[in-house]
N, C-alpha and C positions, 0 to 999 in steps of 0.2 A: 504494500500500500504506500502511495506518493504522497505520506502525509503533507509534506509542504505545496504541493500541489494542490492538493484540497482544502487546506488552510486557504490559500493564496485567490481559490473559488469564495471563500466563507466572507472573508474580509471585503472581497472586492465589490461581491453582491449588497453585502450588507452596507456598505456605503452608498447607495443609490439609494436616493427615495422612490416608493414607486407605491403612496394609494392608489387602492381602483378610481380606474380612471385617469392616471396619470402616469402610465407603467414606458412611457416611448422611451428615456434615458436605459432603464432596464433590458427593454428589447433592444434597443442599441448595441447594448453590452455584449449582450448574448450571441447576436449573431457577427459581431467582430470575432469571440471567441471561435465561430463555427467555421469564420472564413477563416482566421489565421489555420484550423484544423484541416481545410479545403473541405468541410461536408456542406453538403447542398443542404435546404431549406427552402420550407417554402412561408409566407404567412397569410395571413385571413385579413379580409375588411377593418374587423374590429381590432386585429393586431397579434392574435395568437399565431407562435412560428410552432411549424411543425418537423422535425427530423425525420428520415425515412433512410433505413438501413434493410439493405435488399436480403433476405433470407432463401435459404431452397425452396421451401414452400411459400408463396407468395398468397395462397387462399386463406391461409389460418393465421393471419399476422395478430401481434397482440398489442396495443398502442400503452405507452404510459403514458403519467399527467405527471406535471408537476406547476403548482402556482408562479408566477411573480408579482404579484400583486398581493398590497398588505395590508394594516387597519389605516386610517390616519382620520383625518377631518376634513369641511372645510367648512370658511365662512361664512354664517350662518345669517348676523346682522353687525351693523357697525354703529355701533353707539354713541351719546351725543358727547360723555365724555373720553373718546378716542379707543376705546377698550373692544376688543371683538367677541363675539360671542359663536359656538361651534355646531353645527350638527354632525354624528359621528359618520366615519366611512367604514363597516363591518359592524360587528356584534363586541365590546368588551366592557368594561367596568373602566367607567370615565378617571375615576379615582386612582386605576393604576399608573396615570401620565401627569397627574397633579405635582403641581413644582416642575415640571420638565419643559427643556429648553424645546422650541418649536422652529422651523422654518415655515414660511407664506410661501407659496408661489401665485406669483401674479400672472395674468393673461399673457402683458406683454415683455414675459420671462424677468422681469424681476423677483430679484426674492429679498425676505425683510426676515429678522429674527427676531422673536418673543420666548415667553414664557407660559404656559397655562397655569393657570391661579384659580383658587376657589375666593370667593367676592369677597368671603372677609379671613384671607389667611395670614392677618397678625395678631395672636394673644395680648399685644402691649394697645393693640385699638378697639379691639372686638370682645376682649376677655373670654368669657365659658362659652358665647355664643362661637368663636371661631371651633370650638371643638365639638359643637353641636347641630352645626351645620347639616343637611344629609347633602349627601356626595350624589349628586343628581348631575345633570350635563346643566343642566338653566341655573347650578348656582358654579356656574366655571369660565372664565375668560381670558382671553390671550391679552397678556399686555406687551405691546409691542414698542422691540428697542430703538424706538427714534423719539425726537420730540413731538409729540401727538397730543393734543388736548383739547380736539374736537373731533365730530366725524367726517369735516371739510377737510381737515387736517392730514386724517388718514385719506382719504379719497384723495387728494392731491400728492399720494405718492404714489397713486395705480392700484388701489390694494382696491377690491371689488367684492360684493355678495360672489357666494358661488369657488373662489376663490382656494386652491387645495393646500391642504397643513399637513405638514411630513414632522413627525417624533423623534428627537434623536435616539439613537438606536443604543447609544453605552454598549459598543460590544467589548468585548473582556475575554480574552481566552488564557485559561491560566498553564501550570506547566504540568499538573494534574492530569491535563486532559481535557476541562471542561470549559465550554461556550455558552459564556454570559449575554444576553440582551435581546432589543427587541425585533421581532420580525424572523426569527429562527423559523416558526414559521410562514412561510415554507421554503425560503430559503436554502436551508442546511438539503434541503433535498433536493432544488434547483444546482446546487453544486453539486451533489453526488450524483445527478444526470451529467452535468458536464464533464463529470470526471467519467463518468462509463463512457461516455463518445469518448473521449478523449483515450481510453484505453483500448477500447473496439480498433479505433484507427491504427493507433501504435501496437498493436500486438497483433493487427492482421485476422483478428477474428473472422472465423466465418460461422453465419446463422444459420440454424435448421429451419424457422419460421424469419420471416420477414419482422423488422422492430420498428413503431414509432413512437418516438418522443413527443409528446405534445409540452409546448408549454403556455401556461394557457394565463390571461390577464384581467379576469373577473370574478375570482374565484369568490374572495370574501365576503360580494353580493349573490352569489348564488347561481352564476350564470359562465364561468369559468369555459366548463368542456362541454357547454349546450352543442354546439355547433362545429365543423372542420374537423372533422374525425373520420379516417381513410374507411369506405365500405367494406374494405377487407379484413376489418376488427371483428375479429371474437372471441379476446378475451383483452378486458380495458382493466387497469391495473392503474389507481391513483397513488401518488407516492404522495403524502402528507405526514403527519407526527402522531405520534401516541401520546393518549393525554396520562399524565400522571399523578396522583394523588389519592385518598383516602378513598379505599374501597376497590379501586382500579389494580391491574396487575401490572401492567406496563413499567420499565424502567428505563434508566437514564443509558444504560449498557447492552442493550440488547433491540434487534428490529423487532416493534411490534406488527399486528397480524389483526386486525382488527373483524371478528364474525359477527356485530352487530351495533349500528347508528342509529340514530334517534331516525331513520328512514324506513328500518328491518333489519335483517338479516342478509348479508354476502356470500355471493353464490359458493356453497357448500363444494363443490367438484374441486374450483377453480382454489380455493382453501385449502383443500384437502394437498393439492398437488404443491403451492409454494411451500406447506407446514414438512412434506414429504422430502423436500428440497434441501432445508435445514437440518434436519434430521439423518440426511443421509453425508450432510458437509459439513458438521458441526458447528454451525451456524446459530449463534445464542438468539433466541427468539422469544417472545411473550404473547399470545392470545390475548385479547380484551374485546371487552364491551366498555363503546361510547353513548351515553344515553342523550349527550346534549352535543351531537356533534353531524355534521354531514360532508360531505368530500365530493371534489370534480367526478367520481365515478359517478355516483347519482343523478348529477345534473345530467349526464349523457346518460345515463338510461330513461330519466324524466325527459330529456328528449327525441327519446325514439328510437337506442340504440338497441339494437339485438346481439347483447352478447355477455358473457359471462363477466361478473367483476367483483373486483378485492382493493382493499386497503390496505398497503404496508410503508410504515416508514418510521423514523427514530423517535425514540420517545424523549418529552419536551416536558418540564416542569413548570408548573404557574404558564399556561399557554394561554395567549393573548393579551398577556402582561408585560413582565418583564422573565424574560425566559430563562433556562438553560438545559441541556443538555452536554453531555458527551459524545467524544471525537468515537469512541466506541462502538457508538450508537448508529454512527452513519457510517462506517465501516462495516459492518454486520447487516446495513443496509444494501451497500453497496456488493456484500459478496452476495447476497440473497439476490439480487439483479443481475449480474452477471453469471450466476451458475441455471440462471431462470434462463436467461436466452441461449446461452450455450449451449443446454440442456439435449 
């Protein structure tokens, strides 16, 4: 394993902002990496690239997913005294980004830095009331670092309704092994796609079935791998994170394998063969049920896909927070992928 190489995936992704809806720097990113590799691609309307690696069998191809797209916000309204207010991009707990430094993107690519604050976050002004506040999104606002003290103010540096707010991400990788901050996922699993291209090439693999890579840039609304997904798919394989915490089996060191989302149940065949896969390559793995969770495989079968599909990818602590996981984690990822197409 080229752990520096996969580092080098982790960091780089994770320094791009990219909420839905604002993923173009991201795909940028991506498809330099694919040309510097010389793999073709191709992508959609709305922006999703898709990889195609030609297998012997070209009828039974089995596509994966993986996101680029992450939580963030944008602005909501602008206030009279210069302060902004947010509506979220995804599903998470507003609370977890409270006190954190923010970027703006404006339309006409400016960017402005803030902070998001809750309205009364000093105890020497607010007293008990600052600690009693509830942590709702309508008592939270960006105060932003320029001189602003109206909302002409702010309007006269470009900054507009509609407008997208990227989180800085604190990423932190220690010597341990473990990957601190925000956006892991699904990141950490966007680079260990670009590391199996990356090794498919360099090691000359050849496929029994044909493989695509989807990567897809609406996931965290719900609309991710609706659409551009090869007719030759039948078996769609979403690479996302295992949630971890109280009650859950999932760990920081091991791929999970997920048999049931808050959608139902994943196609039992198509489980049966990856859990078989680990098992035969010693591949540390975890089973779970996510009850509050759904994945780009869904949306493509909620869209019309006819084909078998599964969940796997590393598992992620406090997800949709401030995250981490281990390098472990996407390594046992990554051999669970590569022993899957080689197979």
């Amino acid at each position: 394993m080229n752990k520096k190489l996969l580092y080098k995936y982790i960091k780089e992704l994770l320094s791009i902002p990219s909420p839905s809806g604002y993923t173009d720097q991201i795909e940028k990113y991506i498809i330099e990496v694919l040309e510097d590799l010389n793999i073709k691609y191709k992508i959609s309307n709305k922006g999703n690239i898709i990889v195609t690696i030609n297998g012997e069998d070209n009828e039974n191809a089995t596509t994966f997913s993986a996101h680029v797209d992450t939580l963030g916000a944008l602005v909501k309204e602008i206030k009279d005294n210069g302060r902004l207010t947010i509506s979220l991009i995804g599903d998470y707990v507003v609370s977890s980004v409270e006190g954190e430094n923010c970027i703006i993107h404006t339309r006409s690519n400016k960017t402005y830095e803030g902070t998001l604050q809750n309205i009364m976050p000093s105890i020497h002004v607010y007293g008990e009331e600052s600690k009693e506040i509830e942590r709702s999104v309508e008592n939270y606002e960006i105060i932003i670092d320029e001189e602003v003290f109206s909302k002409e103010d702010v309007k006269s540096l470009g900054i507009n309704i509609g407008d997208i707010i990227s989180f800085d991400t604190k990423i932190k990788i220690t010597d341990s092994g473990f990957i601190k901050g925000r956006y892991l996922d699904d990141k950490v699993a966007v680079a260990a796609v670009l590391y199996i291209i990356n090794y498919i090439k360099l090691n000359e693999i050849n496929l029994k079935n044909t493989i695509h890579f989807l990567f897809s840039n609406y996931e965290e609304v719900c609309h991710g791998a609706s659409s551009f997904i090869p007719d030759n798919t039948k078996n769609f394989i979403a690479i996302d994170f295992g949630c971890i915490g109280e009650h859950q089996n999932s760990t920081e060191y091991d791929v999970s394998i997920c048999s049931k989302d808050s959608n139902g149940p994943y196609d039992y065949e198509l489980l049966n063969d990856i859990i078989n896969i680990c098992d035969d390559n010693n591949i540390s793995y975890k089973i779970d049920v996510y009850d509050n969770y759904g994945s780009d495989a869904i949306t493509a079968i909620k869209a019309g896909l006819d084909a078998k599909f599964a969940l796997i990818g590393p598992g992620i602590y406090a997800s949709h927070a401030y995250e981490r996981t281990n390098i472990k984690s996407i390594e046992e990822t990554i051999r669970l992928i590569i022993k899957y197409i080689s197979k």
